[in-house]
Structures are given as structure tokens and as C-alpha cells.
N, C-alpha and C positions, 0 to 999 in steps of 0.2 A: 504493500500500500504506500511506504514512503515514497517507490520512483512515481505511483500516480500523483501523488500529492505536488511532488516537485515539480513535474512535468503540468502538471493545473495551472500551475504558479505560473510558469514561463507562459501557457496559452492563455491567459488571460491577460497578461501583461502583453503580448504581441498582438490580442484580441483590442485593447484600449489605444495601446502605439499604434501598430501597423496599419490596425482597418479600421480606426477611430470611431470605436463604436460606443454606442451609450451604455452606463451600468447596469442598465436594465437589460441589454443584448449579450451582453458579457455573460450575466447570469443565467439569462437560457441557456446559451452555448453551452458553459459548463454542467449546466442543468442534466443534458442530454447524456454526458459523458458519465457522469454519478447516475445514473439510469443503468449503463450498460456494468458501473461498479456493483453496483446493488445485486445486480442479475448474478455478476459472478460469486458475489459472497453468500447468496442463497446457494448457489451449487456448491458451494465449497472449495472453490479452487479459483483464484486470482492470477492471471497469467500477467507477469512485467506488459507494458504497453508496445513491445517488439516481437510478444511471443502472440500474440493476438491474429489468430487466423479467420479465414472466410466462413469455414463454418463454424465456430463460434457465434457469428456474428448472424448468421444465419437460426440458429438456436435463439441468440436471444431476439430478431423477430418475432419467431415461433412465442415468446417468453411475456413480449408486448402484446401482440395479437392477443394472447389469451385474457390478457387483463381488461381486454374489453375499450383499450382507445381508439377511437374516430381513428379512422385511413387518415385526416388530415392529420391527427395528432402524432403517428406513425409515422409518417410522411418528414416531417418536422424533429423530431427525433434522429433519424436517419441521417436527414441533411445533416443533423449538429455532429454526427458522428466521423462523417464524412470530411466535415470541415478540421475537424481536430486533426483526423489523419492525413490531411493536405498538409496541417500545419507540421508535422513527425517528418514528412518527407522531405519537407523546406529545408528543417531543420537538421537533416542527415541522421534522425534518432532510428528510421526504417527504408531498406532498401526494397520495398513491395509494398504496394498498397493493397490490404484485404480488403477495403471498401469498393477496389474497382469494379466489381462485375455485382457489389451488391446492390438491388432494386427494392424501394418500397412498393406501398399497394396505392393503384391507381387513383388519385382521388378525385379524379376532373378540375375545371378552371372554374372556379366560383368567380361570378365576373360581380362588379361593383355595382349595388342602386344606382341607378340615373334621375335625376329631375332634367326635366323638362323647361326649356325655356319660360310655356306659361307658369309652372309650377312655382317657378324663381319668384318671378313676377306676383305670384300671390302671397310669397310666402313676405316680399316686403310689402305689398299694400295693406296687408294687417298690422303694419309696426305702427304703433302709435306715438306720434309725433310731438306730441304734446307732455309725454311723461319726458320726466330727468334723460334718462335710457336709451330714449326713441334713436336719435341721430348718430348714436351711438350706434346703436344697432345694425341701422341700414348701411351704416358708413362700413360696418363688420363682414355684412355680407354681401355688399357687391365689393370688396375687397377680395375674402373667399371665392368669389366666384370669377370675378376678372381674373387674376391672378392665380389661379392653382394653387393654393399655399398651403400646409398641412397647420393645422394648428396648433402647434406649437411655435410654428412661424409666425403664424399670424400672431400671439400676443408679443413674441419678443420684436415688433418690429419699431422703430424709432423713428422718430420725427429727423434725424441727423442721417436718415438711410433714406428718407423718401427727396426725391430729385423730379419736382413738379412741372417743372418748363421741360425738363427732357421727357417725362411722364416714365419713370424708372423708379423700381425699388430694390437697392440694395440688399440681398437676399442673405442671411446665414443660414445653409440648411444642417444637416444632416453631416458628421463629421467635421462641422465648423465651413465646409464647404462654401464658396459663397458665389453668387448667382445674382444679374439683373434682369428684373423681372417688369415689363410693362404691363401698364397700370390704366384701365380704360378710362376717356374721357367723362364717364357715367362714375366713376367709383372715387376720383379725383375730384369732381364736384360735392361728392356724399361727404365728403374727409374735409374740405372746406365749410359743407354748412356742422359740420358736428367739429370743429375747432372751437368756437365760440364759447360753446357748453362744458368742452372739454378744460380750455384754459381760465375757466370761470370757478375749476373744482380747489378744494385744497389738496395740494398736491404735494404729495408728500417725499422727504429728500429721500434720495436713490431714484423715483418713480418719475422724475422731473422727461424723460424721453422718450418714454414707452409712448406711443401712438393710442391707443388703446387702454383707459383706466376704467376702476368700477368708481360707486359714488364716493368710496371714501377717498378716494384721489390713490389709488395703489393699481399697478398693473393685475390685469384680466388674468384671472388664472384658467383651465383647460376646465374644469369644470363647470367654469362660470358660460362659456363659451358653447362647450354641449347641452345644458341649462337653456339657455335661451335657447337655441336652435332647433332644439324638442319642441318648446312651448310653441313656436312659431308656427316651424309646422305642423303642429296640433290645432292651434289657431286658422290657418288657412285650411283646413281640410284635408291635408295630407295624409292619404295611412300608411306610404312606402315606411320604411327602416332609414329614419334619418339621422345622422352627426355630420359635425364639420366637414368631413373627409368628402361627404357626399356632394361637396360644393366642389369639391377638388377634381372626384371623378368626373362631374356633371361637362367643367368646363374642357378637361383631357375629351372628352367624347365628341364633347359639340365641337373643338377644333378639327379633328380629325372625321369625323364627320362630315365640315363645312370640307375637307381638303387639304389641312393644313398638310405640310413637312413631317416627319416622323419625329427626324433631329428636334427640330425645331422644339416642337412641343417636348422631347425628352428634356431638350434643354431647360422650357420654362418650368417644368414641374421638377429640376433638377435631382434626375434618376442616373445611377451611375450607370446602371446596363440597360440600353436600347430591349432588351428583351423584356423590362419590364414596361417600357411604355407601350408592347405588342400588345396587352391585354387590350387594348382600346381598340385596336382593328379586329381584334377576336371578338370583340363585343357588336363593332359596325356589320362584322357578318355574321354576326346572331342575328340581330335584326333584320339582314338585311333575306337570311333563308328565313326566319320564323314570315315575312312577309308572303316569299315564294310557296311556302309550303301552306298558307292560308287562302292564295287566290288563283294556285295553278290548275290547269284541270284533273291532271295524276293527283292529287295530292288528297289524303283520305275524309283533312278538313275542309277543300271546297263542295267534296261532294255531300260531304252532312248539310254544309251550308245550303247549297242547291237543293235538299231534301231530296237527293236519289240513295 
């Protein structure tokens, strides 16, 4: 158990340096790895992290499986495990990787809620404008939705990162990465009329740059942020599955949808790998068969439709 222990040590320290990832990612990773520890101290026997072969590894599937986790939670598992063993072979600790030929269980592409252009649209004509809140709010989500911005973006963004004559906002995402991001003429105006209210608050020191405060004059916390966005669209009628993220997908969709670049839009929603911003053309041709397969004449739903 010492060499795992040590070896922890090192892959989470390379996991924070190298791939600059958050504490929270850090801890799944390792999460995964103390998964397949566990497995072996139930069997009784601990192999060093060099003596670890394919079927092992194959068992303890078999070992997951039985405990009854979701394919996607399997799925996720797998990948941490995989990832650890890239990191053994970086590091010259294994001259074979047993993870090469191993497969999780298929889980399909769970693709993102979408709203709808109207739907946007409703979900601000309900903000009322009149409470402390209101301008606050709109300026929130046509920000989310121009923008792509995950929410955690969106509360840390500051007034010394927005760049209004170029219409850019200086983005920190994800590994401190950082990204300019424009900013629609619609969402630039909402951020104008909700200044007033905003530098009207008391505003408390540290909190003096954040964009975005609640009424005690303190930066917006993620909760506070999902909070509203529920009520909202509860308020307008909405029954999809909505949070933040959903302004994120919405706006990835309708670019590539409308045509846009691929690049392009990876760039604004700043994804490191192009294959995750494929999910959005997987989704445009969801739509674009669920359409075909509803008014072709092969197709088993037009002819219910037709009532033959």
C-alpha cells in the first residue's frame, strides 16, 4: 500500500500542475483509483501499481458491475483509471499499459436540454423590473446566453475584464485559461441599465469588481445563480431540466445550428478538445433525423400520423 500511497501523491500533484485541474477533479480522479484499491483489499491481495495486469482489471469490472453502478458511472471510473495509467507510463513507473485494450459498457451520448430562442425570451419577460434584483437578473442572462459562459465564469467576471467599445470579455476559464469572449449588443445594453442599481449597492471591500453582486453588495455565489434560474423558469412556464449550463448549451446549439465555424464556437465556449464541442453537431443531427423520421413516408411515425 505504501508504493500506492506515494504514487497518489505524485498523480495528484501532476493532476493540479500539469492538467491544472480543480480540487474537486483531482478528487474524483483519485476517487477512481481507491475504487480499484478497495477491490483488491477485498480479494486479498494488493499487486505494486507495475504488477497490475489486464485481467485484473477486467475482474474488477466484473466487481463494479455487480454493485449495481449506472454504465455512466462505470464509464467514469474506467476513464479515471485509464488516466492514472497514462500518467505510470509518462512517468516511466510501466513499460505496458493494461488499460489498452480495456472497454467500458456503452453508455450513449446524453446530449444537453436546449431552450429555444422563444423560450429565452420568456424566461426574461417575466423578470420583474421593478424589484432591487430585476436588472440584475436580465443583465445575468442575456450575458449566459450571449456568451457561453459556464457559471462559474459568469460570477467571477469583473468590470476591469469587460472591454465595451471592442464588445469583449476577458474570459478566465477552466485551468486559469483565459479567452475573449464577445459580448452581444442586447447583453451590453442589459449590463448598462443594471450598473446604476448595481453601483448604488454597498459594496463591500474585496467585492468592489465583480460584475455581478447580491443585495448585500458581495459577489453572486453558484447557488445564488441556479436559485434564480429555477424560479425563472418556473415562472415562465418552463418544464425542461433547467440551470445555468442550459444557457451555455442553448447558445453552442443555436451557433452551430445558425452555421457557425466549429473552431470558432470551441473557441468561444473555451473547450480544450474540438471533440467536445462535437456534441452540438450530434445534437443538430438529432434533430435534424428525429424531423426525417417524423414526416418521411418509410418512417413508422408518419404513417400513424397519416392513420394507415
Amino acid at each position: 500500500m505504501d508504493s500506492w500511497n506515494a504514487i497518489l501523491r505524485e498523480y495528484e500533484i501532476f493532476l493540479k500542475l500539469e492538467k491544472a485541474l480543480s480540487e474537486n477533479s483531482v478528487s474524483a480522479y483519485t476517487a477512481d483509483i481507491r475504487k480499484l484499491l478497495r477491490y483488491f483489499e477485498i480479494r486479498g491481495q494488493v499487486p505494486a501499481p507495475d504488477e497490475v495486469e489486464y485481467q485484473h482489471l477486467q475482474e474488477f469490472l466484473g466487481w463494479i458491475n455487480g454493485l449495481g453502478l449506472s454504465a455512466r458511472s462505470q464509464a467514469r471510473i474506467i476513464s479515471g483509471i485509464k488516466s492514472f495509467y497514462k500518467f505510470l507510463l509518462i512517468e516511466d513507473r510501466i513499460t505496458k499499459d493494461p488499460t489498452a485494450m480495456l472497454e467500458g459498457p456503452r453508455t450513449g451520448r446524453k446530449l444537453p436540454e436546449v431552450l429555444s430562442v422563444d423560450e429565452i425570451d420568456r424566461i426574461l419577460s417575466v423578470i420583474d423590473l421593478s424589484r432591487p434584483e430585476g436588472r440584475r437578473n436580465r443583465a445575468m442572462i442575456e450575458v449566459l446566453y450571449s456568451c457561453g459562459l459556464r457559471v462559474s465564469e459568469l460570477i467571477n467576471l469583473q468590470l476591469s475584464n469587460l472591454y465595451r467599445t471592442e464588445g469583449f470579455f476577458r474570459i478566465i476559464g477552466k485551468g486559469d485559461k483565459e479567452r475573449l469572449v464577445p459580448v452581444s449588443d442586447r447583453a451590453l445594453k442589459e449590463i448598462e441599465f443594471y450598473l446604476p442599481d448595481r453601483n448604488a449597492l454597498d459594496i463591500k471591500r474585496g467585492h468592489e469588481d465583480f460584475l455581478f453582486l447580491n443585495r448585500r453588495g458581495r459577489q453572486l455565489t453558484r447557488v445564488m445563480v441556479f436559485t434564480v434560474v429555477k424560479e425563472l423558469a418556473a415562472d415562465a412556464g418552463i418544464r425542461k431540466t433547467i440551470s445555468p449550463h442550459t444557457f451555455r448549451h442553448s447558445f453552442a446549439t443555436h451557433l452551430v445550428e445558425g452555421g457557425a465555424d466549429l473552431r470558432a464556437v470551441q473557441e468561444m465556449l473555451g473547450h480544450e478538445s474540438i471533440l467536445t464541442t462535437e456534441i452540438y453537431t450530434h445534437l443538430d443531427r438529432e434533430y435534424l433525423r428525429e424531423a426525417i423520421m417524423s414526416y418521411h413516408p418509410r418512417s413508422g411515425k408518419s404513417a400513424e400520423r397519416n392513420g394507415k
